[in-house]
C-alpha positions as CSV (number, residue, x, y, z in Angstrom):
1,X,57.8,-67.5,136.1
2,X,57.7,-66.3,139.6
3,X,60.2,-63.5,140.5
4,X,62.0,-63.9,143.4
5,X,64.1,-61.5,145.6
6,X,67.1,-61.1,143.6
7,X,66.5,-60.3,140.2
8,X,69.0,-59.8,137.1
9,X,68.0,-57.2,134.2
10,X,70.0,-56.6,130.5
11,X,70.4,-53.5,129.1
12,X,68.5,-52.9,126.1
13,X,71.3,-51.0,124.1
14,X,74.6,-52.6,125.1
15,X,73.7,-55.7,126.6
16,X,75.2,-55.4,130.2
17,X,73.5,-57.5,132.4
18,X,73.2,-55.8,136.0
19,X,71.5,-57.2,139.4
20,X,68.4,-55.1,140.9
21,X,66.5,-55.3,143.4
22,X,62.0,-55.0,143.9
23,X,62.9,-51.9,145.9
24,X,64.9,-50.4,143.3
25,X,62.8,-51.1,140.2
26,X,59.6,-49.5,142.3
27,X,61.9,-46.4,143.8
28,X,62.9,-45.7,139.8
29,X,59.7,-47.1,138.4
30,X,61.2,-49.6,136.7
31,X,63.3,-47.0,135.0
32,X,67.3,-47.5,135.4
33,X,70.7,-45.8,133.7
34,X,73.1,-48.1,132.3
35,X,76.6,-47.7,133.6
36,X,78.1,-48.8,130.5
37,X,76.5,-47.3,127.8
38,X,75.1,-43.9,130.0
39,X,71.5,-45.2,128.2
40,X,67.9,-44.9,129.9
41,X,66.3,-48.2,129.5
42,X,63.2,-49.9,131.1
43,X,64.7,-52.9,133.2
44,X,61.3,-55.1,133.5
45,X,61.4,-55.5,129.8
46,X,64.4,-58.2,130.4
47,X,63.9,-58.4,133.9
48,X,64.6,-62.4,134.9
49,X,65.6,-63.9,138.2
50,X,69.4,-63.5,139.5
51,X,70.9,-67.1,139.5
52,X,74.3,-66.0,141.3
53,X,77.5,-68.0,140.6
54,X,76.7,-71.6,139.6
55,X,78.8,-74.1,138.5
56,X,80.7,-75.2,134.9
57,X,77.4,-77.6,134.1
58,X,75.8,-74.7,133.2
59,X,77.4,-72.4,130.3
60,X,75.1,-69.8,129.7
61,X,74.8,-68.4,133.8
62,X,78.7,-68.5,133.8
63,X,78.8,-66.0,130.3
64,X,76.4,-64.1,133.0
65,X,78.6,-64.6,135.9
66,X,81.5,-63.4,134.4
67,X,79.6,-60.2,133.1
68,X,78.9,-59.2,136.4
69,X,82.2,-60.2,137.7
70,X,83.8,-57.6,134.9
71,X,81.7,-55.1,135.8
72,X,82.3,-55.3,139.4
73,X,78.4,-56.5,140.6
74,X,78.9,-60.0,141.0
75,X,80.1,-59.4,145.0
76,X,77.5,-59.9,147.3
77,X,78.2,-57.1,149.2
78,X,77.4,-54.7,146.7
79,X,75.1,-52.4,148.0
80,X,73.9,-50.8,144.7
81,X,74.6,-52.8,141.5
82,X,73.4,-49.9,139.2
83,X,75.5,-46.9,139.8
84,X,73.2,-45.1,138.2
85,X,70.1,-45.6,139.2
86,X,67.7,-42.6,139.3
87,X,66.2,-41.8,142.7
88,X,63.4,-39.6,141.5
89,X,61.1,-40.8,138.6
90,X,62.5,-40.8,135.2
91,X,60.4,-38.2,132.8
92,X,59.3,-39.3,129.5
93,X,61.7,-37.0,128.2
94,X,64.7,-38.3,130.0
95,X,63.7,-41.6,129.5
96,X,64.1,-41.4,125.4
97,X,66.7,-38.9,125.3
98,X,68.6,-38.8,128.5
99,X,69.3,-35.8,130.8
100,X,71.6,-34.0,128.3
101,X,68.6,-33.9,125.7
102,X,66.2,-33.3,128.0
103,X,66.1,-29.5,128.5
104,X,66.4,-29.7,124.6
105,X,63.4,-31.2,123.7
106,X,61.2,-29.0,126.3
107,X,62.6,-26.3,124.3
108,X,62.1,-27.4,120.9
109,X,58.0,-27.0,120.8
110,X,58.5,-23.5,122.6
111,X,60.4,-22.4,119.6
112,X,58.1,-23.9,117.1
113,X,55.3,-22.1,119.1
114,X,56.7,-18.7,119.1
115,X,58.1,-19.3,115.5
116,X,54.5,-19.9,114.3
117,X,52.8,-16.7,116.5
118,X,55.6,-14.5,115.1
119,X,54.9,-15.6,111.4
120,X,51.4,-14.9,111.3
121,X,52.0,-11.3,113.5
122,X,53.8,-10.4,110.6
123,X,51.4,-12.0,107.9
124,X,48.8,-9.8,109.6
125,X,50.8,-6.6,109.5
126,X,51.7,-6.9,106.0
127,X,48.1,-7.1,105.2
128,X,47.0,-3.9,107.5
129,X,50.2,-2.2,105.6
130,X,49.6,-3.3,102.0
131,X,45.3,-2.1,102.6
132,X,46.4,0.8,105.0
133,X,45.2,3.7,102.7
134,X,41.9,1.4,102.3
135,X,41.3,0.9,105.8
136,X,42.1,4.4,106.9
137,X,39.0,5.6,105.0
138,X,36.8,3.3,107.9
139,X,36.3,5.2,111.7
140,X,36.6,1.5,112.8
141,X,40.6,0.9,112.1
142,X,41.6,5.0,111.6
143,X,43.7,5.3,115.2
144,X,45.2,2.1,114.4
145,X,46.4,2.7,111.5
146,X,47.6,6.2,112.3
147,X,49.2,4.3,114.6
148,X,51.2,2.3,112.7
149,X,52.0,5.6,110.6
150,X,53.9,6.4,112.9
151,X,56.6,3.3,112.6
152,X,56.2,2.3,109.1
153,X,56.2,5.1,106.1
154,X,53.0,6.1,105.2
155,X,52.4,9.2,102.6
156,X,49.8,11.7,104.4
157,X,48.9,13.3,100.8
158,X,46.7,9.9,100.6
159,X,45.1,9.5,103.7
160,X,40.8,10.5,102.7
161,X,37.5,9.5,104.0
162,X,35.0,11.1,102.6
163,X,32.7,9.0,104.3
164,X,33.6,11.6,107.6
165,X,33.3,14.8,105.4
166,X,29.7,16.6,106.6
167,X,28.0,19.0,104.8
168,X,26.8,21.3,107.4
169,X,24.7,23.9,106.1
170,X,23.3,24.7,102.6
171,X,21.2,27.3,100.8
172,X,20.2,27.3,97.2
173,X,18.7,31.1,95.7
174,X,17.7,33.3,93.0
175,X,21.3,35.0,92.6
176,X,20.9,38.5,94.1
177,X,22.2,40.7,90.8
178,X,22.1,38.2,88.2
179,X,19.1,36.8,86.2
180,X,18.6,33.5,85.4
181,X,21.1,32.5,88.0
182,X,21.6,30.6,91.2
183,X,23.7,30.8,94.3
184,X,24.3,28.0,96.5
185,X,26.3,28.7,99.8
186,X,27.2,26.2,102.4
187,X,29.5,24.8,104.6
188,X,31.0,21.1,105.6
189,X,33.8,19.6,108.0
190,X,36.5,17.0,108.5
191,X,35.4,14.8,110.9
192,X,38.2,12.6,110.3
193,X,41.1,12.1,112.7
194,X,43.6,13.4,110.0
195,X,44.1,16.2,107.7
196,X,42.5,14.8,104.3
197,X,43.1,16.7,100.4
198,X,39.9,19.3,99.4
199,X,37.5,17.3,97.5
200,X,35.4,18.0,94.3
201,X,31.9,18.8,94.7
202,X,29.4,17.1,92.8
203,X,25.4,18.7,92.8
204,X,23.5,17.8,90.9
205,X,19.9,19.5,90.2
206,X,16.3,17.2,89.5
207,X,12.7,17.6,89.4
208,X,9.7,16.8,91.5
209,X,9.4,13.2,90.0
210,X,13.1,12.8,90.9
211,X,14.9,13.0,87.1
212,X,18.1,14.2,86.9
213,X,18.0,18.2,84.9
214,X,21.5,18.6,85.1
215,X,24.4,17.7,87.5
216,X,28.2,19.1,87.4
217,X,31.5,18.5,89.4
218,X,33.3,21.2,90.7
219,X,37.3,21.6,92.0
220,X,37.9,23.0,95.2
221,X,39.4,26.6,93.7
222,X,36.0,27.2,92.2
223,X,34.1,26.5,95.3
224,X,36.1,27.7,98.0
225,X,35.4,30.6,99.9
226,X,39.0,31.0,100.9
227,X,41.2,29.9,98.0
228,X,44.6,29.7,100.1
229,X,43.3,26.2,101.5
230,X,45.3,23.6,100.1
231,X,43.9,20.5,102.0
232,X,41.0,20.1,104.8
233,X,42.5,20.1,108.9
234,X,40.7,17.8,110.7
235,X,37.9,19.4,112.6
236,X,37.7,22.5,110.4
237,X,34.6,23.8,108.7
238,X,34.6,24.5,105.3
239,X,32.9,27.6,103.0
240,X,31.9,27.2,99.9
241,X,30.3,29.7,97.2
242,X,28.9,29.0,93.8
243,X,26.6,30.3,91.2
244,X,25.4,28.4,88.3
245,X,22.7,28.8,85.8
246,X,18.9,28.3,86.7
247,X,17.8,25.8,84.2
248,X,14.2,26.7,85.4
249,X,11.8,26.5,88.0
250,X,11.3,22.8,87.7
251,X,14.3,21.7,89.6
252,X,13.4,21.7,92.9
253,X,15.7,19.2,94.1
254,X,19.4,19.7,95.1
255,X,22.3,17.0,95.6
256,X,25.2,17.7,97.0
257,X,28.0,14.7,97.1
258,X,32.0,14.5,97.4
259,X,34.2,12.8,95.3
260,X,38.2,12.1,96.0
């Protein structure tokens, strides 16, 4: 069918039947408002030619005569027969949901967006949180965590890493006024970024083919130099003083290892 000039279109939700014009169809892009119903609709979907006012021979124009004639766009001289009619381009948005929605459903995914990011933030801190004790004990994550010490309760009596505890300096020797006994002297530090508890030493004594002659762990009262230390600062060096028995000249070897 070949569209002329004056051209008729029908809502798609109430049915009102409206006359456009080329210009408005390609000014809207083929988008138009019903006056009626308030409803976005796309007019070339029904868009047919306007027949104007014919006479009783034909039934079905005058049902569309008479539509246009209620609705007040049946006079020639109308100048716009869609009061509505956008100027600008209808969105997408505003084309399914109208103007009132539209702000709406630009919203909606920036909600589900930050919903989402703000679930797994807090997924990820309760992790950190739950394994905080864990990770404090790795250089990697230590300022971070002590970090998040400071806004979430953390108990300071558990924070260790013995991994940053160095033994400094240490001397195994015939004990000066005792026979048949050693002492072993020394020294280590907290090179952790926290205070940490004292921890128990562990040396333990083997031969020249590497087989263990004897080992023993021993509390920080019976090592210590300086028995009113309570727990390690971070940065301070350590003494420590002990004598045990020489099992014989075959150990040559000494361990020396710290255990929480």
């Amino acid at each position: 069918m070949q569209l002329g000039e004056n051209l008729q279109t029908t809502c798609l939700h109430c049915g009102s039947v409206f006359r456009i014009t080329p210009q408005q169809l390609e000014m809207a892009r083929g988008q138009a408002r019903c006056s009626q119903c308030n409803q976005v609709f796309n007019a070339l979907f029904t868009l047919e030619n306007y027949g104007g006012l014919q006479d009783s021979a034909n039934p079905s124009q005058n049902a569309i005569n008479e539509l246009d004639k209620e609705f007040g766009l049946g006079d020639e001289k109308t100048s716009t027969v869609i009061k509505n009619l956008v100027d600008q381009p209808v969105s997408l948005n505003e084309a399914m949901y109208g103007n009132g929605q539209k702000s709406q459903s630009n919203f909606k995914p920036l909600l589900w967006v930050t919903g989402i990011l703000l679930l797994m933030v807090i997924s990820i801190v309760q992790i950190i949180y739950y394994q905080r004790y864990a990770l404090l004990s790795s250089a990697n994550y230590q300022q971070q965590i002590l970090n998040l010490c400071q806004i979430l309760p953390c108990d300071e009596n558990r924070y260790s890493s013995l991994a940053q505890i160095r033994l400094i300096e240490r001397h195994v020797f015939s004990h000066p006024t005792r026979d048949n006994a050693l002492m072993i002297t020394g020294s280590f530090i907290n090179q952790a970024a926290f205070d940490q508890p004292l921890p128990r030493l562990l040396i333990s004594l083997s031969d020249v083919n590497g087989n263990l002659i004897a080992n023993r762990q021993f509390q920080p009262q019976e090592y210590l130099t300086d028995k009113s230390l309570t727990s390690m600062p971070t940065g301070k060096v350590v003494q420590f003083r002990l004598e045990i028995f020489d099992p014989d000249t075959q150990a040559l070897t000494y361990e020396f290892e710290f255990i929480a």
